[in-house]
Each structure stands twice: as C-alpha cells, then as structure tokens.
N, CA, C and O atoms as a GROMACS GRO file, in nm:
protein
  428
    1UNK      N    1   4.281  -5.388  -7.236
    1UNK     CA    2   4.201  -5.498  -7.280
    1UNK      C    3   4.095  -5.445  -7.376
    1UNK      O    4   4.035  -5.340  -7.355
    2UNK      N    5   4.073  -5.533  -7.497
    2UNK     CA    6   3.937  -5.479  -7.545
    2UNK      C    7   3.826  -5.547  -7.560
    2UNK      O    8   3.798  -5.667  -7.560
    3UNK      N    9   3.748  -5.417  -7.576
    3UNK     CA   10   3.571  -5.496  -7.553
    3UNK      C   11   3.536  -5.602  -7.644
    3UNK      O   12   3.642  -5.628  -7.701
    4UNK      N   13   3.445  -5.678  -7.690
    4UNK     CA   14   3.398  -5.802  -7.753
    4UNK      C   15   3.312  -5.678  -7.851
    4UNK      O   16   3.227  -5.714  -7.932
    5UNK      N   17   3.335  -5.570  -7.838
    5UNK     CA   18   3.189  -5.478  -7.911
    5UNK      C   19   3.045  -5.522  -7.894
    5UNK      O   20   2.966  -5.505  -7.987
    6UNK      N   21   3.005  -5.581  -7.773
    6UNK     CA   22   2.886  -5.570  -7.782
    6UNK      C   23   2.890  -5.468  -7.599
    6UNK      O   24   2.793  -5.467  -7.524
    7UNK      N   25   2.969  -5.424  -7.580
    7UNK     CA   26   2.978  -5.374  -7.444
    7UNK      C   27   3.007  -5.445  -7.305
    7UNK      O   28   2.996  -5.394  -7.193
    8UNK      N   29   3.045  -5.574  -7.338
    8UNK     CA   30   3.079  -5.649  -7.209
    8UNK      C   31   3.259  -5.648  -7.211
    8UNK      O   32   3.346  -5.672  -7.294
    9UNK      N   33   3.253  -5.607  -7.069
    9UNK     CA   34   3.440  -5.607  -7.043
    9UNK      C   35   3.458  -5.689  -7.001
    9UNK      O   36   3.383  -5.752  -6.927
   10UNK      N   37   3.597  -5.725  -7.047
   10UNK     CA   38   3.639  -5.865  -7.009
   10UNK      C   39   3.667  -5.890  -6.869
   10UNK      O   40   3.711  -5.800  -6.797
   11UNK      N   41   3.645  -6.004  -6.828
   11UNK     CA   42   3.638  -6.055  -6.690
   11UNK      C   43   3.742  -6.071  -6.660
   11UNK      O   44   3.812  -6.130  -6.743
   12UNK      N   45   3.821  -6.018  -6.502
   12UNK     CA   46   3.930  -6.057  -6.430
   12UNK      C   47   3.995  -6.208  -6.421
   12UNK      O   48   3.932  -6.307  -6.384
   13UNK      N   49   4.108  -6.207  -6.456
   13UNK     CA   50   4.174  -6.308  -6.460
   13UNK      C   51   4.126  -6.359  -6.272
   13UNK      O   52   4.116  -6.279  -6.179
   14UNK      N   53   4.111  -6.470  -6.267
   14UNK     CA   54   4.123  -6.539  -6.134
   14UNK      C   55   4.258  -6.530  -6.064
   14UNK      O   56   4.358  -6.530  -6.136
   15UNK      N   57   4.275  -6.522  -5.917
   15UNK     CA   58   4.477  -6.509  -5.898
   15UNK      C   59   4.530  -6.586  -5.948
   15UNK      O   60   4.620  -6.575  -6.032
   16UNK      N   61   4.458  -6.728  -5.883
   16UNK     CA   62   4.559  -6.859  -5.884
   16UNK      C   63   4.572  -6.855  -6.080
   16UNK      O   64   4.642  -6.955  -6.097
   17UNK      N   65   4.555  -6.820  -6.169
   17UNK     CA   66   4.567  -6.778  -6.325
   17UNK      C   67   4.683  -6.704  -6.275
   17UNK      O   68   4.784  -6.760  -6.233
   18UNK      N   69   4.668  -6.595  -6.281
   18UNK     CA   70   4.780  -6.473  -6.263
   18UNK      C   71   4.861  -6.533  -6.192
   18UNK      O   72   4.965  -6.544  -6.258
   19UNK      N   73   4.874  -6.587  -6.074
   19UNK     CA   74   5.011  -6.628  -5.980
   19UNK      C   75   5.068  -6.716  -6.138
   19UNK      O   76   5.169  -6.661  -6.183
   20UNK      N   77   5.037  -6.794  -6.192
   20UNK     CA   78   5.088  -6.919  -6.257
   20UNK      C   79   5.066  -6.878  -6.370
   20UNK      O   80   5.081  -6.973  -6.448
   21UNK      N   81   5.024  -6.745  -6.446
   21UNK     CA   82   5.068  -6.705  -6.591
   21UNK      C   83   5.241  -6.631  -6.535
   21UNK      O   84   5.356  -6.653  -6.574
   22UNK      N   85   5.182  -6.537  -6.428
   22UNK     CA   86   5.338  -6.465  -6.428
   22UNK      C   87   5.448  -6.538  -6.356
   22UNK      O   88   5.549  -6.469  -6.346
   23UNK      N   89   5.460  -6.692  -6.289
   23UNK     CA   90   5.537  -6.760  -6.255
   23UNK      C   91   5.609  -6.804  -6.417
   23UNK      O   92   5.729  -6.789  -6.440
   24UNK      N   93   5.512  -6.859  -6.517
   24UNK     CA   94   5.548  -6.908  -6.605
   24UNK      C   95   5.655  -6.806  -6.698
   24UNK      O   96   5.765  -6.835  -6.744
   25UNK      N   97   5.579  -6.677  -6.706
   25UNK     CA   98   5.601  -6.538  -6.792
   25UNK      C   99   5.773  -6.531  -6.769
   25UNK      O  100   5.860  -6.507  -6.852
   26UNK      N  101   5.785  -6.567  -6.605
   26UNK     CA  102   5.923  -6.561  -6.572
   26UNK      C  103   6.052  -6.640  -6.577
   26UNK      O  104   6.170  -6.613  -6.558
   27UNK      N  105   5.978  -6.760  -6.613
   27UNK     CA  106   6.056  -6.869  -6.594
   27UNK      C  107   6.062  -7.016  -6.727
   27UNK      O  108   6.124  -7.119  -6.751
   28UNK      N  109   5.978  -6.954  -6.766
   28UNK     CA  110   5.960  -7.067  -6.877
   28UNK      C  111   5.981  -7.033  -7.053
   28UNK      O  112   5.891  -6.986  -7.122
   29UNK      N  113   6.068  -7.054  -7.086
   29UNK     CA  114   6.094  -6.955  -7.274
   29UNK      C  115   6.003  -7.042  -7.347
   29UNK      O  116   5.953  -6.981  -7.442
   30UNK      N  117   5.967  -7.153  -7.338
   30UNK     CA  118   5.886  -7.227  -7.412
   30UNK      C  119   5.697  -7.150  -7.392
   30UNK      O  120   5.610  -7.133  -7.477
   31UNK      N  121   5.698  -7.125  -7.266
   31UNK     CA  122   5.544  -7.014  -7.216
   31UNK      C  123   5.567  -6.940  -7.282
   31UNK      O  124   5.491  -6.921  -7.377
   32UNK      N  125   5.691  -6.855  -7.264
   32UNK     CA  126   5.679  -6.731  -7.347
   32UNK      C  127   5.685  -6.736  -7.483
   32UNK      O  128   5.627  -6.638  -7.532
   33UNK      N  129   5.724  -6.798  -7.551
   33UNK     CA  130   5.666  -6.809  -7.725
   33UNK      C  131   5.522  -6.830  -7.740
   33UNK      O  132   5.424  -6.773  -7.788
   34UNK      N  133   5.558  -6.956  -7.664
   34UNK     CA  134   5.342  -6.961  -7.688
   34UNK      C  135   5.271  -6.809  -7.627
   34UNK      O  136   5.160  -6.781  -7.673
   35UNK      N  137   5.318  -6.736  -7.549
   35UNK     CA  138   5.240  -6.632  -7.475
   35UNK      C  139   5.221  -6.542  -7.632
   35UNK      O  140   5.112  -6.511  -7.679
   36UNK      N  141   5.371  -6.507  -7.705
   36UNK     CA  142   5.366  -6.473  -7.795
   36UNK      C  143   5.286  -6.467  -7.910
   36UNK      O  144   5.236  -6.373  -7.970
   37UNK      N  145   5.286  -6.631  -7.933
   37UNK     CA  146   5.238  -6.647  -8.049
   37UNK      C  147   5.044  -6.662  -8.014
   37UNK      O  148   4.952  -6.599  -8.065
   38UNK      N  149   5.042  -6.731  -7.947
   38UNK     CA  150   4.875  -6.758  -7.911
   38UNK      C  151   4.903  -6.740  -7.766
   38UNK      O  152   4.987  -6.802  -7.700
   39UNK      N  153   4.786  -6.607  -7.707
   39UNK     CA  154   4.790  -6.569  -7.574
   39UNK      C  155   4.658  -6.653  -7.518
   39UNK      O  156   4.623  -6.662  -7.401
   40UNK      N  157   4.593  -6.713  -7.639
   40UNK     CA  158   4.472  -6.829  -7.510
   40UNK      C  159   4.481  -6.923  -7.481
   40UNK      O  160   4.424  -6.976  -7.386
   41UNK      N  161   4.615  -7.009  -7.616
   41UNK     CA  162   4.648  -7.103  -7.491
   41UNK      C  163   4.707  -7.093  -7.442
   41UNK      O  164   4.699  -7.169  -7.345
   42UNK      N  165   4.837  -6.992  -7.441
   42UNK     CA  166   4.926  -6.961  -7.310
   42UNK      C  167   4.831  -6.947  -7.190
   42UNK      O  168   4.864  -7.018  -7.096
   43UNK      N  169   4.713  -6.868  -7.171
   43UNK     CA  170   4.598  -6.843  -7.106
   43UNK      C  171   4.588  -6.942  -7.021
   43UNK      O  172   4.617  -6.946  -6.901
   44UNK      N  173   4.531  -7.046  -7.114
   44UNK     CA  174   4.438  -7.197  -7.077
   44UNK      C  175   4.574  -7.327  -7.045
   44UNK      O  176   4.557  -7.427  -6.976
   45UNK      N  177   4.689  -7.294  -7.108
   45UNK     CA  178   4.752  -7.331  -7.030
   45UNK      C  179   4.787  -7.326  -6.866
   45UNK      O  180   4.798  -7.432  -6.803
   46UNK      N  181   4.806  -7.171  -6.789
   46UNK     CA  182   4.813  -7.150  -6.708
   46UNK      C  183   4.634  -7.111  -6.610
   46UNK      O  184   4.600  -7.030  -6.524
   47UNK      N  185   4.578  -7.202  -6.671
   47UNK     CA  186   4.464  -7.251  -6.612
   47UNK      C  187   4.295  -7.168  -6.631
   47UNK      O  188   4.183  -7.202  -6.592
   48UNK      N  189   4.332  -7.082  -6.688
   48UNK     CA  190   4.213  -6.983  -6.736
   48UNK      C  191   4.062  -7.070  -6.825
   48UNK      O  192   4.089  -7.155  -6.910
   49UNK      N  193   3.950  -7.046  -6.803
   49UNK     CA  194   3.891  -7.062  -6.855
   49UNK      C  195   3.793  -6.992  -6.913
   49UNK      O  196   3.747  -6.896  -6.852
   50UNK      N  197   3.745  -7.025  -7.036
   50UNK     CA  198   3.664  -6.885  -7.089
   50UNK      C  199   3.578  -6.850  -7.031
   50UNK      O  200   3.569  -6.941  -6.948
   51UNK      N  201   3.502  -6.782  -7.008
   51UNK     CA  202   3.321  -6.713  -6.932
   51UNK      C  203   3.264  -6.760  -7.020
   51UNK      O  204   3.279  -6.751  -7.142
   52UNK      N  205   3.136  -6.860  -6.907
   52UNK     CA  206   3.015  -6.872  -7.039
   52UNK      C  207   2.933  -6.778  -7.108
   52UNK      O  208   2.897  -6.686  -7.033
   53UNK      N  209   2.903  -6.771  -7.188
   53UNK     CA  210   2.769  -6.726  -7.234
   53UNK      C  211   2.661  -6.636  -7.166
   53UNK      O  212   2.585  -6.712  -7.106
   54UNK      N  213   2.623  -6.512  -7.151
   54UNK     CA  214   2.543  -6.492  -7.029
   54UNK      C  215   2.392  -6.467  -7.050
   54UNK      O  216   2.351  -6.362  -7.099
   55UNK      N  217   2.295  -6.591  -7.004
   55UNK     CA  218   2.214  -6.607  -7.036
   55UNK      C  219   2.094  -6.541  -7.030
   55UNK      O  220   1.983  -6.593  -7.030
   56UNK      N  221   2.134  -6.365  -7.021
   56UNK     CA  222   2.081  -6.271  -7.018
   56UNK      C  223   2.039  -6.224  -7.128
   56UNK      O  224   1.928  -6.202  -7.177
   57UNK      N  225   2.200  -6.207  -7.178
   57UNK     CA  226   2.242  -6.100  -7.331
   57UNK      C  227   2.254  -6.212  -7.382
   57UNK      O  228   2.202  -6.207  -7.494
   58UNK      N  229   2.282  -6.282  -7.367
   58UNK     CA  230   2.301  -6.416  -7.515
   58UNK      C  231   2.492  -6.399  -7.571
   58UNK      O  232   2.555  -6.437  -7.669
   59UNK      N  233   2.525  -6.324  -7.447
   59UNK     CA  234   2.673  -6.292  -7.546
   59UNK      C  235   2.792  -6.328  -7.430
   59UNK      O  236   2.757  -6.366  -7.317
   60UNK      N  237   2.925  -6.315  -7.465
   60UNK     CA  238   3.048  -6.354  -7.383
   60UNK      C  239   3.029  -6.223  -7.342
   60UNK      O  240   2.944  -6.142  -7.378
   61UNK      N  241   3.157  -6.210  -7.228
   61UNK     CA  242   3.240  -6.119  -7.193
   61UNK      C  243   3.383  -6.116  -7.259
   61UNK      O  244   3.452  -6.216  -7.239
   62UNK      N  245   3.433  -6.025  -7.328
   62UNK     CA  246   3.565  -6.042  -7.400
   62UNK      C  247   3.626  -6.141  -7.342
   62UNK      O  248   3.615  -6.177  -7.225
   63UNK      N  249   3.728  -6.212  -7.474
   63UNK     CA  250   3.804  -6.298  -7.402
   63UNK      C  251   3.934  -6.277  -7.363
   63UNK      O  252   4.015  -6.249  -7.451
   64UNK      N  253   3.966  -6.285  -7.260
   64UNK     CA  254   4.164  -6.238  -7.195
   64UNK      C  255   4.227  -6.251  -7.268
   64UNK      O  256   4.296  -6.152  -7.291
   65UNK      N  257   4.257  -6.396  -7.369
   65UNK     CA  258   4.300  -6.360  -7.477
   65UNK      C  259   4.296  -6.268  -7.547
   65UNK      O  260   4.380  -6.184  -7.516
   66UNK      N  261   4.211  -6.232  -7.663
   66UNK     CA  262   4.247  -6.148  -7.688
   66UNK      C  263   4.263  -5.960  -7.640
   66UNK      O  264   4.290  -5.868  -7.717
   67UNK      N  265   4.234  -5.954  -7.488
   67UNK     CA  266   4.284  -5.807  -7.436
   67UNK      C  267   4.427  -5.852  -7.472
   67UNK      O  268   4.505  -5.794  -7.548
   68UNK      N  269   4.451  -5.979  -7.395
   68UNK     CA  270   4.609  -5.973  -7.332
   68UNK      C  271   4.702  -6.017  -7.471
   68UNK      O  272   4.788  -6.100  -7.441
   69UNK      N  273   4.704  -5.980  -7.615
   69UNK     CA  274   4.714  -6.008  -7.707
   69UNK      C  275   4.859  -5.873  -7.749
   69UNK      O  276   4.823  -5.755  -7.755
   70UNK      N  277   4.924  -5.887  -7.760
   70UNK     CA  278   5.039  -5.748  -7.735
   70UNK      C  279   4.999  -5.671  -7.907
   70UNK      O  280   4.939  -5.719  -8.003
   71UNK      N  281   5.045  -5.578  -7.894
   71UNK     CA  282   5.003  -5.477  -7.982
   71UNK      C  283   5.117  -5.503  -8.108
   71UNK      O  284   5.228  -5.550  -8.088
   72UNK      N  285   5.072  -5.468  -8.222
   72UNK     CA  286   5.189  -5.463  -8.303
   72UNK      C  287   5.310  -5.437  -8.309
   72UNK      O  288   5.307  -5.315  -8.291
   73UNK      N  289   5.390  -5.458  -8.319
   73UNK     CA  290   5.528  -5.367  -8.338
   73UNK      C  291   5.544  -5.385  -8.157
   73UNK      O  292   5.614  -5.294  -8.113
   74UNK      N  293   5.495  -5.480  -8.050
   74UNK     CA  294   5.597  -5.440  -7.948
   74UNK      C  295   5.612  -5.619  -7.875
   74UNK      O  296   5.530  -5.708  -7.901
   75UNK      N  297   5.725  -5.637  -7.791
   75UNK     CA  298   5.770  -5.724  -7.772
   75UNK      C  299   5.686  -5.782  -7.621
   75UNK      O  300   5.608  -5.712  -7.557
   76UNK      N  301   5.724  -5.927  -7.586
   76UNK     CA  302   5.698  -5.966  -7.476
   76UNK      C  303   5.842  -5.902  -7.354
   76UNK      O  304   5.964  -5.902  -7.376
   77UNK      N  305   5.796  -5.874  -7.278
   77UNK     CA  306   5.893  -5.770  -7.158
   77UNK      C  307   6.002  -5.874  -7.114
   77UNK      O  308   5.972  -5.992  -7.095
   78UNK      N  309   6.128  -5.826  -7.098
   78UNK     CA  310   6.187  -5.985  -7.035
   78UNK      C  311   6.105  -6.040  -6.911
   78UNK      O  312   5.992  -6.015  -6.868
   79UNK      N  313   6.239  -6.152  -6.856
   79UNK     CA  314   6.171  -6.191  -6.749
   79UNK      C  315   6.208  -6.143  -6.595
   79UNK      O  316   6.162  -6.175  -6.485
   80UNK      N  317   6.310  -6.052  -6.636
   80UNK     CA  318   6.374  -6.010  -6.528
   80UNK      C  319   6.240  -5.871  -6.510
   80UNK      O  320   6.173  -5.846  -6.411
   81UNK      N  321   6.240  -5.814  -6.621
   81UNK     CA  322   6.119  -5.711  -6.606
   81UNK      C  323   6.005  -5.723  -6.536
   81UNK      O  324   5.957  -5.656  -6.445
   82UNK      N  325   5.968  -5.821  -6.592
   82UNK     CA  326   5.792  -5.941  -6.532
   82UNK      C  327   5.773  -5.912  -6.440
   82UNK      O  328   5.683  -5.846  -6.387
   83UNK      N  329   5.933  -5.999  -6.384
   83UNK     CA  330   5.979  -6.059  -6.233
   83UNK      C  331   5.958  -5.884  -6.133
   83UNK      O  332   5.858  -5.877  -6.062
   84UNK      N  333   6.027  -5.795  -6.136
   84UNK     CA  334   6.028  -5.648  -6.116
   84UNK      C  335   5.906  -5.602  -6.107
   84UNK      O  336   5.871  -5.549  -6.002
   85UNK      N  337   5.816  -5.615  -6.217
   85UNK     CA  338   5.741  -5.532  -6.210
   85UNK      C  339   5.556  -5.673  -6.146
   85UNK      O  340   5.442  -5.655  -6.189
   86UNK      N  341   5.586  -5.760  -6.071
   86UNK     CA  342   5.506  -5.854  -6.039
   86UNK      C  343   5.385  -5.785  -5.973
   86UNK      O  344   5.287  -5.776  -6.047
   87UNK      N  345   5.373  -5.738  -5.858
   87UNK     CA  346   5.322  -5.653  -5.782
   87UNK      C  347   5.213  -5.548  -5.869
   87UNK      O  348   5.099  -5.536  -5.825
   88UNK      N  349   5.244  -5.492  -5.963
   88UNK     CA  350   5.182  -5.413  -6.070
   88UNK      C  351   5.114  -5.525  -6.138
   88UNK      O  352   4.993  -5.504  -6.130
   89UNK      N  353   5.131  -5.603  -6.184
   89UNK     CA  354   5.085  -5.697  -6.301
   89UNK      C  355   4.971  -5.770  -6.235
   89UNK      O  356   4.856  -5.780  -6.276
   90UNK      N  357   5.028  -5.823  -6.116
   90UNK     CA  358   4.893  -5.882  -6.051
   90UNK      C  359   4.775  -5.793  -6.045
   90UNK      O  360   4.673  -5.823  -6.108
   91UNK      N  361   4.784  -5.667  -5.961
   91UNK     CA  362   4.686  -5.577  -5.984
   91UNK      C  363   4.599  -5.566  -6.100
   91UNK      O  364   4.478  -5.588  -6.102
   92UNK      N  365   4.678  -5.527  -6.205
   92UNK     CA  366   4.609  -5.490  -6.337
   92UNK      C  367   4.578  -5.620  -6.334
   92UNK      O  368   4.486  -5.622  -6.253
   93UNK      N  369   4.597  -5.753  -6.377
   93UNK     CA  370   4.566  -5.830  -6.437
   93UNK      C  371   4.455  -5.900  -6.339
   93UNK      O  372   4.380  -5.985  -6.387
   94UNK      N  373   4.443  -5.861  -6.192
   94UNK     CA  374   4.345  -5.891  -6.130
   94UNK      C  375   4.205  -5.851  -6.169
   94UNK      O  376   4.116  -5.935  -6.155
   95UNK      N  377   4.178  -5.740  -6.213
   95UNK     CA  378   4.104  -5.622  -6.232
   95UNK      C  379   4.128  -5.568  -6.424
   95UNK      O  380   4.228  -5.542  -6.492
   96UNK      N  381   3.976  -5.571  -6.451
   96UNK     CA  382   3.950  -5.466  -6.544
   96UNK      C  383   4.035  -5.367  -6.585
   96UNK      O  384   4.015  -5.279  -6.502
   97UNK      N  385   4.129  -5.321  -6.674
   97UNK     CA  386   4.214  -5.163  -6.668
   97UNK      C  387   4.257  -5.141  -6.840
   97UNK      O  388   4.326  -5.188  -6.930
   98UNK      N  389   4.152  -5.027  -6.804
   98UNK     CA  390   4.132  -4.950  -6.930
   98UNK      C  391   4.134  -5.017  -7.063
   98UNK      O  392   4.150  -4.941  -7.158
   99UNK      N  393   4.120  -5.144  -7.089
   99UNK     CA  394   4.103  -5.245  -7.227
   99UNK      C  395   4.179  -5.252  -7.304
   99UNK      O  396   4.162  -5.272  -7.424
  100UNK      N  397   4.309  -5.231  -7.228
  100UNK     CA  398   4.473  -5.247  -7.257
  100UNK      C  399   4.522  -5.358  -7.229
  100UNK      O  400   4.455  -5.414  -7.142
  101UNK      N  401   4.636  -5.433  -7.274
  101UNK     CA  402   4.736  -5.490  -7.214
  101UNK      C  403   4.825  -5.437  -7.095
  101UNK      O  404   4.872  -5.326  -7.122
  102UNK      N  405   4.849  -5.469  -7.012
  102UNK     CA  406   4.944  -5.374  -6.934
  102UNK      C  407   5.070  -5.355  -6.948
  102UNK      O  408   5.157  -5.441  -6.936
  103UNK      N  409   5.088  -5.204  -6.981
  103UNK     CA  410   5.260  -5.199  -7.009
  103UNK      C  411   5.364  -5.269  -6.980
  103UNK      O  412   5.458  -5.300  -7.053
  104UNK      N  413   5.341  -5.298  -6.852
  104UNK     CA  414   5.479  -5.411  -6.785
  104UNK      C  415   5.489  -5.509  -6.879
  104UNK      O  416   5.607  -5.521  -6.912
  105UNK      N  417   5.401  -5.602  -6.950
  105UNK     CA  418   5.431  -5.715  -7.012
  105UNK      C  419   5.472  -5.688  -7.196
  105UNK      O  420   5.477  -5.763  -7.294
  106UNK      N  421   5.501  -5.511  -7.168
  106UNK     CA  422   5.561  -5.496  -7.352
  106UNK      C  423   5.706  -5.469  -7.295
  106UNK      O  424   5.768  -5.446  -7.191
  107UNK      N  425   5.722  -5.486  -7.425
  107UNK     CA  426   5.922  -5.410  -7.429
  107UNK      C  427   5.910  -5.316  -7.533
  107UNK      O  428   6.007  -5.249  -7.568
   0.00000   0.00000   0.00000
C-alpha cells in the first residue's frame, strides 16, 4: 500500500469489506474489470468507505484505493487463485502490510 506522503498509512480495510471484496474478486467478472480498471469503486462498491479527514493533521489517511491499485505491467490473479489463497488476503488486507498490494491479488 502507499502512503498519501504526508506520513499517514492507510487504514485497514473493515472484514465485512474484505469478506465481500474477495467474495466478489471470486465470483463476479463484471467486479473484476471494475477492480481493474477503478479499484475505489470496486472498493465502495463492496462497501468501503473513505476515512475522514483527521481533525488533528488536517489530512486523510491514504486511500485503499489507491494502495490496492495493481502495479504496472501485472494482472488481476484468477479466481481460482483469490479463492486459494483467501486466508492470506484477509490477513494482509485486514492490516497495514508494507504499502504494497498483496501478491496474491497479481498474476
């Protein structure tokens, strides 16, 4: 995942998000283009909402979108992969990890 550059890491996906991004990830080809093409509303589709403002710093916390945004040159993972590697994905995607995407969801 990456930072917003002002030093705030992006905030953990909520489960009930994660149960119902990677239900979708697995099962839906129409999710997965949109995951493709735009990962916030694939996001906000599967129920995510942004972090407000924190009325501390005056600033966000990165947005999941763009951590969970796949890198150039690499693909969305099938769904049989997803499906396989679920258990891993929840984790990472529960939790902060290293301001990457998580491997499981490239090909």
């Amino acid at each position: 995942m990456a930072s917003n550059g002002k030093g705030n890491p992006p905030a953990p996906l909520q489960p009930q998000v994660v149960n119902k991004l990677l239900d979708l990830l697995t099962t839906d080809d129409d999710f997965r283009n949109l995951f493709v093409a735009d990962v916030g509303a694939a996001l906000a589709q599967a129920g995510y909402k942004e972090p407000a403002q924190s009325s501390l710093t005056g600033s966000s916390a990165a947005s999941a979108g763009s951590c969970l945004q796949l890198q150039s040159g690499t693909g969305l993972a099938s769904k049989e992969d997803i499906a396989q590697e679920r258990v891993k994905l929840e984790k990472a995607l529960n939790a902060v990890q290293h301001f990457t995407c998580p491997a499981e969801l490239c090909s």
